[in-house]
C-alpha positions in Angstrom: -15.5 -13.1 10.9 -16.4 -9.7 12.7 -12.7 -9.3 13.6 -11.7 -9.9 9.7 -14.0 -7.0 9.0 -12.5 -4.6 11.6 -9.4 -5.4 10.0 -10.4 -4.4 6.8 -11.5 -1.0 7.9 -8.2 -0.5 10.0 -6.6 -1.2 7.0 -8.6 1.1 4.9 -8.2 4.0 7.2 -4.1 3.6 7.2 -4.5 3.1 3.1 -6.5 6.5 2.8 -4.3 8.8 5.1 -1.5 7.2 2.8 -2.8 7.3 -0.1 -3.0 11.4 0.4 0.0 11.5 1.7 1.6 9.9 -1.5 -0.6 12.6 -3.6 1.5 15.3 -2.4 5.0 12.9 -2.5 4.4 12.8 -6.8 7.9 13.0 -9.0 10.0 12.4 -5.5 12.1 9.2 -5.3 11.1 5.6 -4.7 12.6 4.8 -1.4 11.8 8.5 0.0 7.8 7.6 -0.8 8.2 4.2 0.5 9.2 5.3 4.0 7.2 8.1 3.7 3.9 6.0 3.4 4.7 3.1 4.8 5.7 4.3 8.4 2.4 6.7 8.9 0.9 3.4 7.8 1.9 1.2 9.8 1.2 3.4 12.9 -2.3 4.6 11.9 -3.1 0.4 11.1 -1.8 -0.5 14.7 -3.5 2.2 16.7 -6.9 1.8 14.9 -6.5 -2.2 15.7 -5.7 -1.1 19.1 -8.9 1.2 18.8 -10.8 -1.4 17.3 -9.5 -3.8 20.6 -9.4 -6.6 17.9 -6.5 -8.5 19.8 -8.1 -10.3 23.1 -6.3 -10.8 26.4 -4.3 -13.8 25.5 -3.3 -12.9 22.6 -2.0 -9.8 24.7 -0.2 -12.2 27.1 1.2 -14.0 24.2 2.8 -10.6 22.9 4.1 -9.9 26.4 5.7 -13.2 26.6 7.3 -12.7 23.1 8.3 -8.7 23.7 9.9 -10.3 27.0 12.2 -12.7 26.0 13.9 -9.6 24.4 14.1 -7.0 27.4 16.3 -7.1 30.1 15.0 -9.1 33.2 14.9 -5.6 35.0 12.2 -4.4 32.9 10.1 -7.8 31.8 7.8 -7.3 34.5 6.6 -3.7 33.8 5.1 -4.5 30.6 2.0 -5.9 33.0 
């Protein structure tokens, strides 16, 4: 349950930076505040999980395995 909570906060942090990011994005359009927030979001939830070290070393290896099947076999082994 302790990596739930870190979670949580990770995604509290991204939802605060966006949420004053979307203060200053009133009267524009839809589409230009969804990728507005959405992008800082996503990049301010993945480092603080990555601060947070929430994934564990398999789960690592799985995601090397997975981002691997998609690289050229030049490069799959530099991801180590």
């Amino acid at each position: 349950m302790r990596d739930v909570g870190k979670l949580a906060v990770a995604s509290l942090f991204a939802t605060m930076a966006c949420a004053v990011l979307r203060f200053f994005l009133t009267g524009a359009p839809q589409f230009i505040i969804l990728s507005t927030c959405g992008t800082p979001f996503a990049i301010i939830y993945l480092i603080s999980i990555q601060l947070f070290r929430i994934p564990t070393h398999d789960e690592y290896g799985q995601i090397r395995d997975v981002i691997g099947r998609y690289l050229p076999s030049s490069l799959r082994y530099r991801l180590d």
